[in-house]
N, C-alpha and C positions, 0 to 999 in steps of 0.2 A: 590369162591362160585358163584354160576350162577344165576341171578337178575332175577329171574321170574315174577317181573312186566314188564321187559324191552321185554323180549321174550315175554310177552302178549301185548303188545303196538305194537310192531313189526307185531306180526300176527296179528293183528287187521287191519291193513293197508294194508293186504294182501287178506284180502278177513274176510268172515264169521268165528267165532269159534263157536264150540260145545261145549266148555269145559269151564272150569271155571278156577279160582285163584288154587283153591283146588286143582285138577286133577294135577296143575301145581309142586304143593310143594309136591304131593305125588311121584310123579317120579323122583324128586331131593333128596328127605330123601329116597328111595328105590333104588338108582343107588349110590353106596359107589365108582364106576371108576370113574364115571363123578364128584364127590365131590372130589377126590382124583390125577388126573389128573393133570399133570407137563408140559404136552404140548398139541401141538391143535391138538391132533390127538386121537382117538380110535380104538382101534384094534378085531376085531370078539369075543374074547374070552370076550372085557369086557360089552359085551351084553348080557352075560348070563343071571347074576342077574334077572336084571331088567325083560327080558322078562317071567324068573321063575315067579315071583310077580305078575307081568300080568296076567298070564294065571290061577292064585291062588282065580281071580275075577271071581267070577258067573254069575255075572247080566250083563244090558248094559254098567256097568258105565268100563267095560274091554273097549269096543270102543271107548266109551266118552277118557278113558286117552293113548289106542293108538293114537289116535289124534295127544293129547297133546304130547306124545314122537314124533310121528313126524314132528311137528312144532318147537318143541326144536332141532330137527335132524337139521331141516331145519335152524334157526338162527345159530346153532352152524358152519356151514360152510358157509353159507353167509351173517355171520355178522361178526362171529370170525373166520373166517378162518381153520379150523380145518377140517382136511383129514378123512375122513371114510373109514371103510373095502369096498372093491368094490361091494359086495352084498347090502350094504346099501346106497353105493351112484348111484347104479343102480335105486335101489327105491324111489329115491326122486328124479332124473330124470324123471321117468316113472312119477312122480306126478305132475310136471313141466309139463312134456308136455299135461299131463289131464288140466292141467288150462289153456296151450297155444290153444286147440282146443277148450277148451268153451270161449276163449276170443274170435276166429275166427270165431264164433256163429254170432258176431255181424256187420261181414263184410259186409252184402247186406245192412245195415245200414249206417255203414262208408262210404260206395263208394263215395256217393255224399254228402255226410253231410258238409265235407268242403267249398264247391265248392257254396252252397244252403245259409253256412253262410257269406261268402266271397260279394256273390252277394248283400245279404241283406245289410251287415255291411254297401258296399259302396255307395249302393242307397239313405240309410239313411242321411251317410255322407257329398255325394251330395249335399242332399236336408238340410244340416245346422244343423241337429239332434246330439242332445250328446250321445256318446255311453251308452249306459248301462255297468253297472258290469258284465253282464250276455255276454252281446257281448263282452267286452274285455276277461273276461276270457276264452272263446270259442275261440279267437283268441289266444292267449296264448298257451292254448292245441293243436290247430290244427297246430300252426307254427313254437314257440318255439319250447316246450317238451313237454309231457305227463306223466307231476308235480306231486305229491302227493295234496291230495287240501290243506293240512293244510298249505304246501309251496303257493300254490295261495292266497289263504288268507293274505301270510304273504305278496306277492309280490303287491296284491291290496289297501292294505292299509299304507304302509311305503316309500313314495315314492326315501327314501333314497339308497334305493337297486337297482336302477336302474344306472350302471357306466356310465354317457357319455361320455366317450371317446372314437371317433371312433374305431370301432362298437361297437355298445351299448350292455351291457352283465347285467344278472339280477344276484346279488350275494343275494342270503339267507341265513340265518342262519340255522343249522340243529340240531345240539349239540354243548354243552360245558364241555371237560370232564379237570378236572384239571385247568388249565390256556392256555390249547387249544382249542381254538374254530372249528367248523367242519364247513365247508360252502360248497355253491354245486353253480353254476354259468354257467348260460345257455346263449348263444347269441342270444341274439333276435333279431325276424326277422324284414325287413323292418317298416310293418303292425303293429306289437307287437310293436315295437321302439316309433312310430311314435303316438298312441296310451297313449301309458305311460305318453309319454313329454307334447304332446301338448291337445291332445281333452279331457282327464278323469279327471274325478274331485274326487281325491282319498276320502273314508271313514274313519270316525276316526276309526271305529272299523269294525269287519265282522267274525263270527264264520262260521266254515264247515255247521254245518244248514243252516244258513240263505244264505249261498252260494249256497247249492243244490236250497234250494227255487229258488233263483233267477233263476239257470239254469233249473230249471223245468219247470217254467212260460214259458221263451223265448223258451223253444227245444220242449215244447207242442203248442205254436201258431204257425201262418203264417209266413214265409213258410216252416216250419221244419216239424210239427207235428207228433212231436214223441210221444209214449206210455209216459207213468212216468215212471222215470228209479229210482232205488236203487245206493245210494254211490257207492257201488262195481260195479253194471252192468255199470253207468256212466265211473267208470274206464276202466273197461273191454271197452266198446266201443271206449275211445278216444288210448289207445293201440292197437286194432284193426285197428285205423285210421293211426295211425304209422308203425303197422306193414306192413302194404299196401304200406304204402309212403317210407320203407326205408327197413329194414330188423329186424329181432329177439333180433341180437344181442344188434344194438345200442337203438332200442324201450326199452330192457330191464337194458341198462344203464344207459338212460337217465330217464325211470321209477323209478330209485331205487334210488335216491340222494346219501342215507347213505355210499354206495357202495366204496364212494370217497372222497376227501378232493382237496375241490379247493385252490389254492393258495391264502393267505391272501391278503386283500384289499392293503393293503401299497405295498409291493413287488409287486404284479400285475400292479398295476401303473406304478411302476418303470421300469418295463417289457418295456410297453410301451413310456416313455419319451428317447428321444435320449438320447442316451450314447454318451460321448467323451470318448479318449483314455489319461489315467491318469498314471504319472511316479510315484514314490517312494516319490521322494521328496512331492509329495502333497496330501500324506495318512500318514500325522503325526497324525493324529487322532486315526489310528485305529490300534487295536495289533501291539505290534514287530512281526517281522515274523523271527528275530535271535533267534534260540535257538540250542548254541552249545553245544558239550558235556565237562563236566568242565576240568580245565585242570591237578588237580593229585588228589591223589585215596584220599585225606583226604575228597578234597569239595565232593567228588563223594559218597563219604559213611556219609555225612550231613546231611540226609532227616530230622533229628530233625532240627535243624539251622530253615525251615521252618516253623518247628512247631511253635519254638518259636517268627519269627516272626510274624505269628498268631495269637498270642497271644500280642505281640507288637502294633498290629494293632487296635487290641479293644481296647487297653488300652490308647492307644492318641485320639481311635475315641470320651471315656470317655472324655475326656479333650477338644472336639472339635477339634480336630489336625489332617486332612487330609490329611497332606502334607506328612505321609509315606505311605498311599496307594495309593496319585497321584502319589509319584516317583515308585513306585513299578509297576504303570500300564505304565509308561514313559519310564521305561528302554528300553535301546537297546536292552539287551539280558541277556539273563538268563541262569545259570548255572546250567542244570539239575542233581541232584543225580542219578547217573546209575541204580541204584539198586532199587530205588523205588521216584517216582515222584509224587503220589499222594498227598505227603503232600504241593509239591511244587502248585499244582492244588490247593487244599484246599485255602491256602495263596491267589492266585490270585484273588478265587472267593472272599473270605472273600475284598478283596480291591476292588471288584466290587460292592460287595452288601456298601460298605462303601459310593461309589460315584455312583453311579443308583441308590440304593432303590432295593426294588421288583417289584414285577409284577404289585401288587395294589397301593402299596404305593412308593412316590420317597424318603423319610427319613425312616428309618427303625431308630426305638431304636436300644443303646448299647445291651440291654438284647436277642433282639429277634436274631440280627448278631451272639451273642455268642450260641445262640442256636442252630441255622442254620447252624453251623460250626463246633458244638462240636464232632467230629468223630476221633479224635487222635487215637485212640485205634483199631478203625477199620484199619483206615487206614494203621497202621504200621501191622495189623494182617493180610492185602489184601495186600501187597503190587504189586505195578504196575513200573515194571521194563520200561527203559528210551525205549531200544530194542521191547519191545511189545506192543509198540505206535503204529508202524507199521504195523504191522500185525494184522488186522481185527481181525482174530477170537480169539487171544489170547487177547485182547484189549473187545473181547464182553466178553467170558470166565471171567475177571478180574470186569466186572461189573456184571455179573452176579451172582459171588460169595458174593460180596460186598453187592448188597443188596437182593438175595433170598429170604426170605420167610418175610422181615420184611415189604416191602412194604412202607419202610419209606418217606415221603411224600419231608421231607426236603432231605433227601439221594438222592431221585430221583430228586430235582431242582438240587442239586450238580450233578451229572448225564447228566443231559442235558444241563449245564455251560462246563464240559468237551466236550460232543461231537460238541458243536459249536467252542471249543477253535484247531487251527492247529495241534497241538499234539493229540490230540484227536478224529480228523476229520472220521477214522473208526470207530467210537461206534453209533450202531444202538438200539435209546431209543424205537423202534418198539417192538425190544423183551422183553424188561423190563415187557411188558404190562401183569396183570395177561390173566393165558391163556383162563377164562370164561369170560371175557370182548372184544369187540371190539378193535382193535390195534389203537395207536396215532399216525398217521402219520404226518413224515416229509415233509408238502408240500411245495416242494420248488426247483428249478430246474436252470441250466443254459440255456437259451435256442438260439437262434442258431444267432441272432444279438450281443447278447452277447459277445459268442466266439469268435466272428469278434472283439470286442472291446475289449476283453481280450489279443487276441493275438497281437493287433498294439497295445495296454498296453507296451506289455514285448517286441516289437519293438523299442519301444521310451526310455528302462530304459538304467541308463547306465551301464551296467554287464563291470568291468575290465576284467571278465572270460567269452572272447565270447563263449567259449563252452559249458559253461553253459548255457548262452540263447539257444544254440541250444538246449542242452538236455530240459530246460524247454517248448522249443514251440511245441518239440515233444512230450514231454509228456500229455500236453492241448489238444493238438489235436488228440493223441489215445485215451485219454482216453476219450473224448467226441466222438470223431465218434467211437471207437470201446467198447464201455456203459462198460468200465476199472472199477474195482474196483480199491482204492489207492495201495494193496497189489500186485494187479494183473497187476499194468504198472509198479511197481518196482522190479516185479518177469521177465517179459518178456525178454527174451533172445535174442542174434542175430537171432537162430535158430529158434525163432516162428514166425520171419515177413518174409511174401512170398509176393513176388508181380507176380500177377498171370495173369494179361494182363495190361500191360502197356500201350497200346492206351486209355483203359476203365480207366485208374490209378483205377483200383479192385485190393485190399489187403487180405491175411488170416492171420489174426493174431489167433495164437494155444495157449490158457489158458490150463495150465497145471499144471501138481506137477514139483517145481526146488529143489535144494539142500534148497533153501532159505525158501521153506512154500505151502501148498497145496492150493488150490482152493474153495471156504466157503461149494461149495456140492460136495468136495471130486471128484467132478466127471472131466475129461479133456473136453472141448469143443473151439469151433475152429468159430470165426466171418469173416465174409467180412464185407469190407467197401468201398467204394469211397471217394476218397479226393479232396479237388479242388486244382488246380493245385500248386500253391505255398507253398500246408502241404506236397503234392506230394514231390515235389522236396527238401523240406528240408530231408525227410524221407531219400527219396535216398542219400542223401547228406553226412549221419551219417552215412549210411550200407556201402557207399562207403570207409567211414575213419576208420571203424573199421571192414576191409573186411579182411583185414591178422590175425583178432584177432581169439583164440578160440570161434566155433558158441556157445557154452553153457554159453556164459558171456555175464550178461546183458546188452541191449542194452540205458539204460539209466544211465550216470556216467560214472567216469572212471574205467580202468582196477584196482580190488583189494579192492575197496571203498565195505565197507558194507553196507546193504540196509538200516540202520539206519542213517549212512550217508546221502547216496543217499538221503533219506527223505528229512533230513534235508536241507538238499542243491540245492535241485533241486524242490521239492515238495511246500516246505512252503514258497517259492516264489511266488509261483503258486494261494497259498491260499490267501498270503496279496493281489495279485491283484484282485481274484475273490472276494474278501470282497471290495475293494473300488470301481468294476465297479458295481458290485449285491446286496452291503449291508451287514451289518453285520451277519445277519441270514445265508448266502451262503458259503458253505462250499468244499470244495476240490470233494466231492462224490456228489456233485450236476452236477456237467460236466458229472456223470454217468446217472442222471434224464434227462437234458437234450438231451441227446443222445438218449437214449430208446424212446423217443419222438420223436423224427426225424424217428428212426428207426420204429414205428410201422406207422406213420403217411404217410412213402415212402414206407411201406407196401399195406395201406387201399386205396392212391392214386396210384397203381397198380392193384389192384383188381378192382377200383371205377371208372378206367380209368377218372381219376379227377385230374391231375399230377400240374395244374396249381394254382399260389399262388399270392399273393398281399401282397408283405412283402418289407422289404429292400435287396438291390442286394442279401449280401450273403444268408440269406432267400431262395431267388427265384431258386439260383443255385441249391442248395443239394435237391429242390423237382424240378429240369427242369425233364421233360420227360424222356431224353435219358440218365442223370444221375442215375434215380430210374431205370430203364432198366439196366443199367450199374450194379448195384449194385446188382441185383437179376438176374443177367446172369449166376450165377452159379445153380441155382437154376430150372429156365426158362428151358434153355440144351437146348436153339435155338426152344423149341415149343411155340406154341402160347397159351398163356394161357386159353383161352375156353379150350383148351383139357386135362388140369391141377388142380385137386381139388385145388381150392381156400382159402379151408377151412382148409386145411393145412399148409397156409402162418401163420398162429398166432401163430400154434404150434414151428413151421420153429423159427419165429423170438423169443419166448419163450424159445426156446432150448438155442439162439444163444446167449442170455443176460444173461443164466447160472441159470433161474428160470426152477422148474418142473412143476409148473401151472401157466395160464394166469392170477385167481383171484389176486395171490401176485402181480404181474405186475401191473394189473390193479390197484391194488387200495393205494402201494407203489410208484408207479412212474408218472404213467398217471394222474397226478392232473387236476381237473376241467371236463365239459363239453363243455365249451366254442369250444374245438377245433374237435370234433363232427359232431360242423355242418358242416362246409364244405367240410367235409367227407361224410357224413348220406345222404346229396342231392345231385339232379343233378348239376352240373355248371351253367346251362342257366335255367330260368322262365321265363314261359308267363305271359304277364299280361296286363289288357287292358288298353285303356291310360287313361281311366276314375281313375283308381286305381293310376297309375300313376302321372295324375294331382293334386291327394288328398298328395301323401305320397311326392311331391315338393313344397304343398303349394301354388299351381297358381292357379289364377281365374278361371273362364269356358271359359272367353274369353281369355285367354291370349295363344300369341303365341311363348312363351317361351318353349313351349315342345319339339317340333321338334329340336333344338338348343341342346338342353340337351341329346335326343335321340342320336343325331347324336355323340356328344359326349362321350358318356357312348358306341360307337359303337353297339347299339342297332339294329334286325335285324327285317324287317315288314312280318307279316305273313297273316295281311290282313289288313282292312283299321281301323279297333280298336286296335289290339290286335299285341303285338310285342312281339320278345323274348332277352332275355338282363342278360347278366353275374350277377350273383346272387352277387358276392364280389364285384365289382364296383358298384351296387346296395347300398347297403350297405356302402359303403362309401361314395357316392353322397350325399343317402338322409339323411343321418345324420351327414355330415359335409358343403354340399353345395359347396364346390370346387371341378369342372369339368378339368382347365386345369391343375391342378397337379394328376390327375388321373395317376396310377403306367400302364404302358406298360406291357400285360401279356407274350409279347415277351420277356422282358429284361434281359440280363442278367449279372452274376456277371464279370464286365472286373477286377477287384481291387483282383480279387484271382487268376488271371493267374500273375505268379509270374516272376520277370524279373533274367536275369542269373544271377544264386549265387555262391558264393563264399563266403568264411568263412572270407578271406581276403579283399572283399568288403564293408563290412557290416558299418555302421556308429560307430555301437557297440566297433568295434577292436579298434579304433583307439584314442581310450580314455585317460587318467592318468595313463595308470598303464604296468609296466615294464612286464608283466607276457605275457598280451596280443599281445604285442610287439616282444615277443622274440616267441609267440606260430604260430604268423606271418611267421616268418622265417621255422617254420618247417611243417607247410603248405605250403610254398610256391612251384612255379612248380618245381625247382630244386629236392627237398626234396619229391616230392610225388609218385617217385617210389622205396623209402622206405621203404620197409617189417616193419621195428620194428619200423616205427617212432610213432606208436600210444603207442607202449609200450616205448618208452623216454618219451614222453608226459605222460601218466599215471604214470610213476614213478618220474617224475618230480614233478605234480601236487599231488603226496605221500609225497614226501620228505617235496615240503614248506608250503602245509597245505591251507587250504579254505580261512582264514584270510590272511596268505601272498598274496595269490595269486588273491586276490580283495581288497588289500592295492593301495594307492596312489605312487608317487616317495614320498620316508622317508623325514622328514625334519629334517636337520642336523644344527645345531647351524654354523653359520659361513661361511657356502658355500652356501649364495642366490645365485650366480650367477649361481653354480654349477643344481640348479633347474631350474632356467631357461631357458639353453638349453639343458635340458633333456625334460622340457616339449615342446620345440619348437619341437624338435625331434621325437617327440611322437605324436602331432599333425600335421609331417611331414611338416611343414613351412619350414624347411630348411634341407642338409644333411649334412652341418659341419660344426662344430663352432671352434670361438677360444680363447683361454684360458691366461692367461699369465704362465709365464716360470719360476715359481719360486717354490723356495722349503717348502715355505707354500702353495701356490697353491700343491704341487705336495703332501706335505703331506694330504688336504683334499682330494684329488682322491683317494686315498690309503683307504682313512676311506671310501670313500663313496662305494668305490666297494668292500668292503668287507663285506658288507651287503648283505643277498644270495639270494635276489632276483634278484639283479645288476649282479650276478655271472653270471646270463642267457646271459647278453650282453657285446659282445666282443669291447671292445675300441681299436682304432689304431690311434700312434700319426704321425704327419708331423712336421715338423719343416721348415721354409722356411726361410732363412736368406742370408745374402750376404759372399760369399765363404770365411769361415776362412783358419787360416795358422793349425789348427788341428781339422778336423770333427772327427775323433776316440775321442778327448779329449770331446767337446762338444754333443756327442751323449751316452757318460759315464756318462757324469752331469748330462743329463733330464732324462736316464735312470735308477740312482738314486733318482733324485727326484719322477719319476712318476711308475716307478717298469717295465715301459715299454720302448724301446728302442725304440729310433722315426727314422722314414724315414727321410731323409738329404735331401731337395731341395734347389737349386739353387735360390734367388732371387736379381734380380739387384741391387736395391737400399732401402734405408727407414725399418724402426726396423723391428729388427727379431716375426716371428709369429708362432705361435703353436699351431696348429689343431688338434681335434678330430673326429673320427669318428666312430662311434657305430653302429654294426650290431648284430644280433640276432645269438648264436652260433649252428652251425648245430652238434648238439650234439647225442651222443652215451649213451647208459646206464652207462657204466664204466665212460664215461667224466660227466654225470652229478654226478653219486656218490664220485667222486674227487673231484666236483667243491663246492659241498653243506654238503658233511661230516665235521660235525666239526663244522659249521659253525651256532653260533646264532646270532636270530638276536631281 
């Protein structure tokens, strides 16, 4: 049902109403579509009603409540997102732009208004004066954004909301719907920064009244002398002043806070603090990231089993006994029932809500867990197959049935406990949201230093299966530069990666329908990308080894592997690391947020000719100039963009992320305004040094400016006034270090990748026999091949995920026998030697008949001093070891018996000989 207080608060901040409460609730009880309505859309036919109703009014109060419908029109698509017939969303365009021209009323106003307050503010300043409220918030508006004032208000008096850490960013609060907060978070400018911290002496209190006051007093005296402006005309003039200083779109982004969801305080930080690159071993804290599928159909058709330990779980939590849902969240890995996993979800939450608490509270009672969990019955009546984890839309479909029309408030925190858990990583709680309400976004994103630390992450781990690392850092890296959903880079086939100029490393990757599951809008669409040079070369590196393969088999995994598999094996790797480099809020479909970010932001700084960044190398790389050039040369077709509607680039990039409107975009993925500005403005500001020596804090005398100038490569435009990069700006005067200023020349050297090889990799040469023997059939001998990818795939079928990222086994009796296995493996040496006996020979026999062993080919020597029968002597160790040893000659001193293990260059039929039969 549609909150028609909310839709009147909302218009109220948009200017003047005509209408009342009344008007409001007559058009909601007379429109039965819009009360009746399942999604965010209306269609021409469900206008009738209402407008029959209408037009059934004789008096004025018919206009009085068209009005009111089209201010309801208007929140219903710009707060709730909701698509209208084109007739109607023509008409509230058309009304948009009636308000855009009487905002522009106020432009012979604007022009110099900044400019008038700029000069006053710092003469003041100068001369030792505290600013006013009235002056700060004037600078605010004029530099920051052009706020709402209730957001000024909040930003003048809480001085908590101010982040400093360079660059300073102002985080507000907006809304709080549920147990998510809505925040909107602007960077402030030098001016604004400088303002905040040091010269304002915040108030305990300040209402929108006593705020216009203030700004009426100062914009009516010397040297402003403005009229008296109205709340609204005030607005309307300082958007005016934006829209001059930047363009429509971003004035009216940055106007409308609601619009968005900046990223939470805690995770923005973290954004910010260096990242290191973190192995496996040193994320025992956070989820298992093993979950395999069980091993026979009894545990697979259990999903009660969970229930009841569910039900195990309250009932020690009754007794104070924690210790079965700490082991329950400690396990390595969990045994999913194929057929339905929800109850196994249930279980985990219930052991989370055991050990965290809630939202509010860190101890929950027994009574309230067992309420918060009692959905047995749902859950076996929904049930949520292991297989449509994977798959996005069958994964939302399963939540959507689940909780339809109940709105259950507990069902929905269960809800949002699965889509942060790995297996759940596709479920978008955005659509849960009833559809007369504003949507909850997920704010939260990978973003592009990250990635760099996620992927030397899965550099540093130690994978027994180096081709797994490969499929996983391919995988990280399409689906972040190519804004992948998790469905859509496990769907991707040989056939849809084109490399399309190679000097440019420019990609097309084709989303499309596979045997395996369609696309979320049904519809095919086709990305480019640019990669830097070392995701470059892995990419090619895979296309190379599985170039004999059929093109319609996907290019992550092996040959045969189902994409449930695949998930699991390649995927949830992916997510345990992005949870210990991002936190535990960060999810597998956040590399897609982060990406789209990149992607519109190498957009805006191509139209904004603004290409240059102050970040960390990798950062600086994917926005260098010739890079975003690179990346939009398909597009470009060698013309100079002046002679290219511009305004088509968002559409362009909209298409290419697989949304049909920019709104979803914007307000799903583009979290914050922070990053806005260095979009919205020029690169370079003038500024005199008079403003200059205020916002460094130096005397009048002091001749520390110049030193600083020259530094900040500041450029003189006359004997006051210089002009000087806005982002080095920015970092100088809010951190006060000059010589680690970032070079806007620099670039990423740490991504041009050095020659690879699958066989060089630190990764290969690990513990584990698999990787050892996968050596050998990569190797160059073996890499003109045809089917060696298909021995490999059927290899890594036959002994299973778990063998094939097993250690050497350890066999009671034969330490030595490990030994130089592991010498051998860590290539210290190429051959060791053994003694000659028939208990020795009997533990060889046992050890290689283990099928992973099967991979590697032993050859013995024998070197002894020349018997009177080498046939009799080479029948003995041939006995003992099952192999007949090579006979050398040695002069003197006891006989010695050599091994030597090589990796077998194996055939499908030889590997099915070697591994049939055989357990291990």
């Amino acid at each position: 049902m549609l909150n028609t207080d909310d839709v009147m608060a909302w218009s109220k901040q948009r200017g003047p109403v005509t209408y009342n409460d009344e008007d409001l609730h007559w058009i909601v009880n007379n429109w039965p579509e819009l009360r009746s309505a399942q999604k965010r859309e209306l269609q021409e036919a469900d206008f009738n009603s209402i407008r029959s109703a209408l037009k059934s009014i004789p008096t004025g109060q018919q206009r009085l409540r068209n009005n009111a419908l089209t201010d309801i029109q208007h929140y219903l698509v710009k707060q709730c997102q909701w698509r209208l017939p084109p007739e109607q969303q023509d008409s509230l365009n058309d009304a948009d732009n009636v308000r855009f021209h009487a905002i522009m009323q106020y432009s012979h106003i604007a022009e110099g208004l900044a400019d008038k307050h700029h000069n006053h503010l710092i003469q003041l300043l100068d001369e030792g004066h505290e600013p006013t409220i009235a002056m700060v918030a004037m600078t605010l508006l004029m530099e920051t954004a052009p706020m709402p004032l209730a957001l000024l208000c909040q930003a003048l008096t809480t001085p908590e909301t101010v982040e400093k850490s360079p660059p300073y960013t102002l985080n507000l609060l907006i809304n709080t719907f549920n147990d998510a907060e809505q925040r909107v978070r602007y960077q402030l400018s030098p001016m604004s920064a400088k303002l905040l911290s040091t010269f304002f002496c915040y108030p305990e209190t300040l209402t929108i009244k006593q705020l216009m006051n203030e700004l009426q007093s100062y914009l009516s005296a010397s040297p402003l002398y403005l009229d008296k402006l109205s709340k609204y005309s005030f607005s309307h003039l300082c958007r005016c002043h934006w829209y001059l200083k930047t363009n429509r779109f971003f004035t009216e982004d940055m106007a409308t806070p609601e619009m968005q969801w900046a990223i939470p305080t805690e995770r923005y930080q973290q954004m910010k603090d260096q990242q290191s690159p973190i192995t496996f071993q040193e994320q025992k804290s956070l989820p298992p990231n093993k979950a395999h599928q069980p091993h026979n159909s009894k545990e697979a058709n259990q999903a009660s089993d969970f229930t009841k330990l569910r039900r195990h779980l309250i009932t020690e939590h009754a007794k104070n006994n924690y210790q079965p849902a700490n082991e329950l969240l400690q396990a390595d890995s969990i045994s999913w029932p194929v057929n339905n996993i929800a109850p196994a979800l249930m279980a985990l939450y219930t052991a989370h809500l055991i050990k965290y608490g809630g939202v509010r509270e860190p101890n929950l009672a027994n009574r309230s867990i067992r309420n918060y969990t009692s959905y047995n019955v749902k859950l076996l009546q929904y049930p949520l197959p292991l297989d449509a984890c994977w798959d996005d839309e069958r994964i939302q479909a399963w939540a959507n049935a689940l909780y339809g029309q109940s709105q259950d408030k507990e069902l929905f925190n269960f809800l949002k406990f699965v889509a942060q858990h790995p297996v759940g990583d596709g479920l978008d709680i955005d659509e849960l949201t009833p559809p007369a309400k504003p949507k909850i976004v997920d704010p939260n994103l990978v973003n592009a230093d990250e990635l760099d630390t996620i992927l030397k992450s899965l550099d540093i781990q130690h994978f027994y299966d180096p081709l797994k690392w490969l499929f996983c850092r391919v995988a990280v890296s399409l689906s972040f530069h190519g804004c992948l959903r998790r469905g859509e880079i496990l769907r991707l086939r040989i056939c849809d990666v084109h490399l399309i100029d190679g000097d440019k490393k420019l990609w097309r990757l084709d989303i499309r329908k596979t045997k395996e599951g369609n696309t979320k809008s049904k519809k095919p669409r086709y990305i480019f990308i640019t990669l830097p040079s070392g995701e470059h070369y892995f990419l090619k590196q895979l296309l190379k080894l599985k170039q004999s393969q059929p093109c319609d088999e996907p290019l992550i995994g092996y040959l045969g592997e189902s994409i449930s598999a695949r998930a699991q094996h390649y995927l949830l790797p992916i997510t345990r690391v992005i949870k210990s480099v991002c936190g535990s809020s960060a999810r597998f479909h956040h590399l897609r947020h982060g990406g789209v970010t990149v992607l519109f932001q190498q957009g805006y700084r191509l139209v904004c000719h603004n290409p240059k960044t102050h970040g960390k190398a990798y950062t600086q790389a994917l926005f260098d100039q010739q890079t975003i050039a690179n990346r939009f040369s398909y597009w470009l077709e060698e013309q100079e963009l002046e002679y290219l509607n511009s305004d088509w680039l968002q559409f362009e990039i909209t298409r290419m992320i697989g949304h049909q409107y920019f709104a979803t975009t914007r307000l799903s993925y583009l979290h914050g305004h922070d990053w806005l500005y260095g979009l919205s403005l020029p690169p370079e500001v003038t500024l005199t040094k008079q403003t200059l020596r205020i916002l460094f804090s130096l005397p009048k005398q002091s001749g520390d400016l110049s030193r600083r100038l020259k530094a900040l490569g500041a450029k003189s435009i006359s004997n006051q006034r210089v002009t000087i990069n806005r982002d080095k700006l920015l970092i100088a005067t809010q951190s006060g270090y000059f010589q680690s200023l970032p070079n806007s020349d620099s670039r990423l050297e740490s991504t041009i990748a050095k020659p690879f090889s699958i066989l060089n990799q630190k990764i290969t040469t690990g513990n584990s026999i698999w990787s050892r023997w996968l050596m050998g059939q990569l190797s160059d001998e073996a890499k003109e091949d045809d089917k060696r990818w298909l021995v490999i795939s059927h290899a890594a079928e036959v002994l299973g995920e778990e063998v094939r990222n097993s250690r050497i086994p350890s066999i009671k009796g034969i330490k030595w026998m490990k030994i130089w296995l592991r010498q051998y493996f860590n290539q210290e040496e190429q051959r060791f030697d053994i003694p000659a006996t028939s208990r020795v020979g009997q533990q060889f026999k046992t050890l290689f008949s283990i099928p992973i062993l099967s991979l590697l080919k032993p050859t013995l020597t024998l070197e002894v001093k020349p018997p009177k029968d080498f046939t009799a002597l080479q029948c003995k160790i041939g006995q003992y070891f099952s192999i007949s040893p090579e006979i050398k000659n040695k002069p003197n001193g006891q006989p010695l018996l050599f091994v030597d293990l090589k990796a077998k260059k194996a055939t499908i039929d030889t590997i099915i000989h070697i591994l049939q039969g055989l357990k291990y």
